[in-house]
Each structure stands twice: as structure tokens, then as C-alpha cells.
MDAnalysis code that builds the backbone (N, CA, C; Angstrom):
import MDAnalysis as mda
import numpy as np

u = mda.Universe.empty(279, n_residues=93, atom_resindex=np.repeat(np.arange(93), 3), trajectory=True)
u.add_TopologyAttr("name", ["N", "CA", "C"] * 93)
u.add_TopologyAttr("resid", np.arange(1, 94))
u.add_TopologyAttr("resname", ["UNK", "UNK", "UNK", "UNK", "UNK", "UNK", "UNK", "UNK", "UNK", "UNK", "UNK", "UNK", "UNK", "UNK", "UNK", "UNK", "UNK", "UNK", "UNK", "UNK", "UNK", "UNK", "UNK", "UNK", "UNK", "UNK", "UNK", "UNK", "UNK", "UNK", "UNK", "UNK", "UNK", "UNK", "UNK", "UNK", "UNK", "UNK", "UNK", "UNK", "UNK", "UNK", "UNK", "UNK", "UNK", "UNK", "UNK", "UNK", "UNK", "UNK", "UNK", "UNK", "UNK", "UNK", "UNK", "UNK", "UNK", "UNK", "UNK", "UNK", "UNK", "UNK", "UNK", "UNK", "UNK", "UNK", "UNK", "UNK", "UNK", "UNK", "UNK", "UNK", "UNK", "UNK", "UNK", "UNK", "UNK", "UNK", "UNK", "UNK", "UNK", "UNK", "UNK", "UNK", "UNK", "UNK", "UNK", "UNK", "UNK", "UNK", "UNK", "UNK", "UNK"])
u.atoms.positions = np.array([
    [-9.926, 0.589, -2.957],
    [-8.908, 0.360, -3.957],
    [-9.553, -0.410, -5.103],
    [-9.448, 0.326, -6.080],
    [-10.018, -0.360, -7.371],
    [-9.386, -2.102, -7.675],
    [-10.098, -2.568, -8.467],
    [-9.308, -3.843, -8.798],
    [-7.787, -3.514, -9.884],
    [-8.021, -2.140, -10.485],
    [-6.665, -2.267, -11.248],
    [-5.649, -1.993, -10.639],
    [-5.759, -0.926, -9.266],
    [-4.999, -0.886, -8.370],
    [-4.385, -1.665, -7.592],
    [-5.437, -2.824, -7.369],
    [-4.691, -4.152, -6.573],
    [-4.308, -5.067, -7.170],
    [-4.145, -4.635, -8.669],
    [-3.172, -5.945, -9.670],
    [-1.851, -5.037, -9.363],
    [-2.270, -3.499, -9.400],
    [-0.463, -3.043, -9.647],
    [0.394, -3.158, -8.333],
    [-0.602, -3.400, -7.045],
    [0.192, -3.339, -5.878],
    [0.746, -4.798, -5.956],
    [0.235, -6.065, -6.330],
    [0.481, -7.364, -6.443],
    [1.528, -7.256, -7.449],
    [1.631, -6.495, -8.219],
    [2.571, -6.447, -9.426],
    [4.235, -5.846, -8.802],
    [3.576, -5.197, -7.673],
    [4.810, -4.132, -7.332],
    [5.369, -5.403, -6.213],
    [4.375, -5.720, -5.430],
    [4.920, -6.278, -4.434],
    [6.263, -7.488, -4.848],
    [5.428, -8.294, -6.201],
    [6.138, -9.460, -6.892],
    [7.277, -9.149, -7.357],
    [7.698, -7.689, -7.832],
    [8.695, -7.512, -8.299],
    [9.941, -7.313, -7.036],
    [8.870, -6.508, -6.106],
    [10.062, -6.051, -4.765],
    [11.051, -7.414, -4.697],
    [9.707, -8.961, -4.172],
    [10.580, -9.944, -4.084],
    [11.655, -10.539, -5.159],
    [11.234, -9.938, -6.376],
    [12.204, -10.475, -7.387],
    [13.278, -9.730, -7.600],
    [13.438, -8.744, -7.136],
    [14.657, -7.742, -6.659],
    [15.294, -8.558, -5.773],
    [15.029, -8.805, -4.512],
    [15.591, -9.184, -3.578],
    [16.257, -10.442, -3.553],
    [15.847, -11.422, -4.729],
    [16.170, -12.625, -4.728],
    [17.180, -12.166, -5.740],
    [17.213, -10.810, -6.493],
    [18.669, -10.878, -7.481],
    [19.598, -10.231, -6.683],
    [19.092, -9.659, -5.878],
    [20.269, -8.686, -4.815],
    [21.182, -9.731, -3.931],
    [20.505, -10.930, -3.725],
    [20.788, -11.747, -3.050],
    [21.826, -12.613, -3.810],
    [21.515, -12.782, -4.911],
    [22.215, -13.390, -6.063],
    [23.758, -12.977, -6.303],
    [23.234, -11.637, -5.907],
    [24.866, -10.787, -6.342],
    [25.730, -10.565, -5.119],
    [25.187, -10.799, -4.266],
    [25.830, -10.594, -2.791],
    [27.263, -11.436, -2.466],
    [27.720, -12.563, -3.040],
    [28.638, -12.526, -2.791],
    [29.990, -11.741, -4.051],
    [29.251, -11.571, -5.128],
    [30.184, -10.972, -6.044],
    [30.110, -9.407, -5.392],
    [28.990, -8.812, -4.901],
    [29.361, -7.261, -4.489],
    [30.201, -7.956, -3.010],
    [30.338, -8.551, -2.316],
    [31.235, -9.049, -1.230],
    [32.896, -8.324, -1.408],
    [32.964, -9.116, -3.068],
    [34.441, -9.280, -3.401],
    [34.702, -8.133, -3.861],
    [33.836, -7.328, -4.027],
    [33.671, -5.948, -4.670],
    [34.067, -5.390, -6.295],
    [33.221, -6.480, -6.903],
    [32.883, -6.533, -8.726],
    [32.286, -5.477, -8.787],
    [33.309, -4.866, -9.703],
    [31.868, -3.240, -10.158],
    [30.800, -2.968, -10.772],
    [30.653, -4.360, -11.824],
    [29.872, -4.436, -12.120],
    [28.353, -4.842, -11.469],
    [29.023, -5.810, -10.345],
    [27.852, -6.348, -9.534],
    [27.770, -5.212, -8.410],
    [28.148, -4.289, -7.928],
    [28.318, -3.438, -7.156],
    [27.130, -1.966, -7.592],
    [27.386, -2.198, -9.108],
    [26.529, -1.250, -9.753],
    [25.179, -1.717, -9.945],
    [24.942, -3.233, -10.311],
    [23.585, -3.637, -10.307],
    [23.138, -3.749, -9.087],
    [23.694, -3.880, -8.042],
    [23.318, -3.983, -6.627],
    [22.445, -2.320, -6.587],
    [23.382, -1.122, -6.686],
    [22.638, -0.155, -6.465],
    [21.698, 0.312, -7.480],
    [21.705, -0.307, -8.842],
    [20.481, -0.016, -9.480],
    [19.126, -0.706, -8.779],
    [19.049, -1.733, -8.231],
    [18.437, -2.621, -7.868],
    [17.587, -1.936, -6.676],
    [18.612, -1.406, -5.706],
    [18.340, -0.965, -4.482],
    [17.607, 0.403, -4.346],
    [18.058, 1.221, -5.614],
    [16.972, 2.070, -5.820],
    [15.780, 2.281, -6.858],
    [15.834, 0.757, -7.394],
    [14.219, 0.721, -7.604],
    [13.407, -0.132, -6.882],
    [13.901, -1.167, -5.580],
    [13.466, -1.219, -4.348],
    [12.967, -0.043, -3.205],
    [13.622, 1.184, -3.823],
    [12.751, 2.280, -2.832],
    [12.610, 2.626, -3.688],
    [12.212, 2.969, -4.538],
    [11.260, 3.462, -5.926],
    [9.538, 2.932, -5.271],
    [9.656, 1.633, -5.407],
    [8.552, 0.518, -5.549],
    [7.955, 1.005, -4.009],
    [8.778, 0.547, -2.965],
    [8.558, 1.057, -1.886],
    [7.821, 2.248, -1.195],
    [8.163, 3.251, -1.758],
    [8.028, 4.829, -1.829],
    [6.348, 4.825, -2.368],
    [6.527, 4.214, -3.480],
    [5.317, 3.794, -4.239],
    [3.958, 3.251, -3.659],
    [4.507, 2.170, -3.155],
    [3.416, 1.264, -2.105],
    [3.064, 2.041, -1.002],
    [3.884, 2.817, -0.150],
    [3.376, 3.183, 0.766],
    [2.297, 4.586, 0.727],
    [3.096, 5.024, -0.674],
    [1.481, 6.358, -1.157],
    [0.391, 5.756, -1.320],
    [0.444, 4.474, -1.879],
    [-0.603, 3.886, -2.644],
    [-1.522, 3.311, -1.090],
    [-0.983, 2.793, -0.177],
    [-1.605, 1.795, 1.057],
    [-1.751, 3.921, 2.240],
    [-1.025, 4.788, 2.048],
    [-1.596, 5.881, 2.868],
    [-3.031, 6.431, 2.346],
    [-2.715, 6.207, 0.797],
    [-4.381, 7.210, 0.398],
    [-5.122, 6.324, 0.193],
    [-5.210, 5.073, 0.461],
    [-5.983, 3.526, 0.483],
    [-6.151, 3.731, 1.864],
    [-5.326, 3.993, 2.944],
    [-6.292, 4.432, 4.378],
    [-6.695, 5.699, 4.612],
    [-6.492, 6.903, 3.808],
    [-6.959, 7.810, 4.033],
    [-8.632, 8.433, 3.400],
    [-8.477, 7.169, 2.389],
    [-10.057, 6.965, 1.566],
    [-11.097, 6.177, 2.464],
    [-10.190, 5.043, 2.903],
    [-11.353, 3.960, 4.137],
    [-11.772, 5.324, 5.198],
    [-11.102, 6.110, 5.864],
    [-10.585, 6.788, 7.001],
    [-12.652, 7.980, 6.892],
    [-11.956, 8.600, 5.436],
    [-12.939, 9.591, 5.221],
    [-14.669, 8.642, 4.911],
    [-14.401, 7.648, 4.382],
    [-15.694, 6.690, 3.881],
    [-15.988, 6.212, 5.580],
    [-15.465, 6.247, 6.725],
    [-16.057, 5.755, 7.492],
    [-16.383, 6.995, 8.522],
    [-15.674, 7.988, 8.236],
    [-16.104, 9.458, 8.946],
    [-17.937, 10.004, 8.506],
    [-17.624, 9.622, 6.747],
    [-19.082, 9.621, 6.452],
    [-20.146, 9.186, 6.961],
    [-19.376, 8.155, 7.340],
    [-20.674, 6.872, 7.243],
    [-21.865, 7.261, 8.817],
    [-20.319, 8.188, 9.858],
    [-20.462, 8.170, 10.665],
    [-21.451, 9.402, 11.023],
    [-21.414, 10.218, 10.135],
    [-22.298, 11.783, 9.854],
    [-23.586, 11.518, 9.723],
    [-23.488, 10.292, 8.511],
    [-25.164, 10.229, 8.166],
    [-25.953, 9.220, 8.920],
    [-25.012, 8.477, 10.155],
    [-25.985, 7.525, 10.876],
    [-26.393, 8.869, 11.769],
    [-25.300, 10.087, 11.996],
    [-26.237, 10.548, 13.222],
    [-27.287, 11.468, 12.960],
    [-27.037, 11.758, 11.692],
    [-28.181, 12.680, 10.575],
    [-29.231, 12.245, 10.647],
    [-29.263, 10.819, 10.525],
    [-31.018, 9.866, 10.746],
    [-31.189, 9.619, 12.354],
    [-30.206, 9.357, 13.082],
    [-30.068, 9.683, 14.645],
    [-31.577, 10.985, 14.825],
    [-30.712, 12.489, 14.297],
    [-31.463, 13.682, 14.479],
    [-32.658, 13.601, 14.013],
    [-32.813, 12.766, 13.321],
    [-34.074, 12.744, 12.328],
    [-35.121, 12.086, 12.729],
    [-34.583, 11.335, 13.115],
    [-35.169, 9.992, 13.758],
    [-35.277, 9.259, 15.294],
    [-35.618, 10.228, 16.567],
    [-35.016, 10.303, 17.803],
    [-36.137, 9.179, 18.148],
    [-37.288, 8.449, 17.718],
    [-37.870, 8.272, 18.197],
    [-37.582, 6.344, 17.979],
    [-36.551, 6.759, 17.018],
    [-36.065, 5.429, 16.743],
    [-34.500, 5.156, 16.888],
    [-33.597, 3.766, 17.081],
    [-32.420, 3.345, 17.657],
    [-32.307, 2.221, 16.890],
    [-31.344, 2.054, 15.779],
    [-30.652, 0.921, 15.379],
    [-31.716, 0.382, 14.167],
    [-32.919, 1.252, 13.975],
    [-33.812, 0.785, 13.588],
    [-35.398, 0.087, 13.421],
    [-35.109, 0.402, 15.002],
    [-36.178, -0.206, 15.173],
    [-37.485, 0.960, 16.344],
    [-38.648, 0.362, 16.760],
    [-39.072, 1.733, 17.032],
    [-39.176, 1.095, 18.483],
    [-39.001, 2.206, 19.016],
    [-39.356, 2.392, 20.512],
    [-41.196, 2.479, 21.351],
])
């Protein structure tokens, strides 16, 4: 994950909580059932799964990049393995 990527996940994450602390805010006016607060509640709630939806593409192809970088990694130790039978870990026999 690039570094600009892990400002926007820190960016996303900060906002999730700042959603939640206004959802929380409004909770007893959506209680009494204000329409207005009833309506910011569900604007709120679906850009909490907006963000959500978001993060979790962003953290699947963030393990599906580690996933393939360590499948690699795992090809070319045995590539020098084949190459190299006469040696183990590096060092010679």
C-alpha cells in the first residue's frame, strides 16, 4: 500500500468515527422521530457503508497484492533451490 493510500484509509477511517459520533448525536432526536434528524441519520448511515464498502476493497486488494508478492517470492526461492541443489539457505554443503 502506497503511502497515499494509507493517508486515504486514515482519512476514511477518521471520518467513519466522525460519522458515528454525529449519528450518536442525533439518536435521541431520531428516538422522538424528527424528520429532519431521521433524514440525516440515513444520509449518514449510507456514507458509513459507502466508506466501509470502500475500506474493505481497499484492505482485500492490499491482501491480495501481499498474497501474490509472497507466492512470488515463493517461486524464485525454489528457482535458485533448482539451480542451486548443491546449496540450502545459502550456504554450501
Amino acid at each position: 500500500m502506497s503511502t497515499g493510500d494509507r493517508e486515504d484509509v486514515r482519512r476514511a477511517r477518521e471520518e467513519l468515527m466522525s460519522i458515528e459520533e454525529r449519528r450518536l448525536g442525533l439518536s435521541e432526536r431520531v428516538m422522538r422521530g424528527e424528520p429532519e434528524a431521521l433524514k440525516e441519520d440515513r444520509r449518514l448511515e449510507a456514507r458509513l457503508r459507502e466508506l466501509a464498502h470502500w475500506l474493505m476493497r481497499v484492505e482485500r486488494e492490499e491482501d491480495e497484492r501481499h498474497t501474490e508478492t509472497e507466492r512470488r517470492g515463493e517461486q524464485l526461492r525454489e528457482a535458485w533451490r533448482q539451480r542451486h541443489p548443491e546449496e540450502e539457505d545459502g550456504e554450501r554443503r
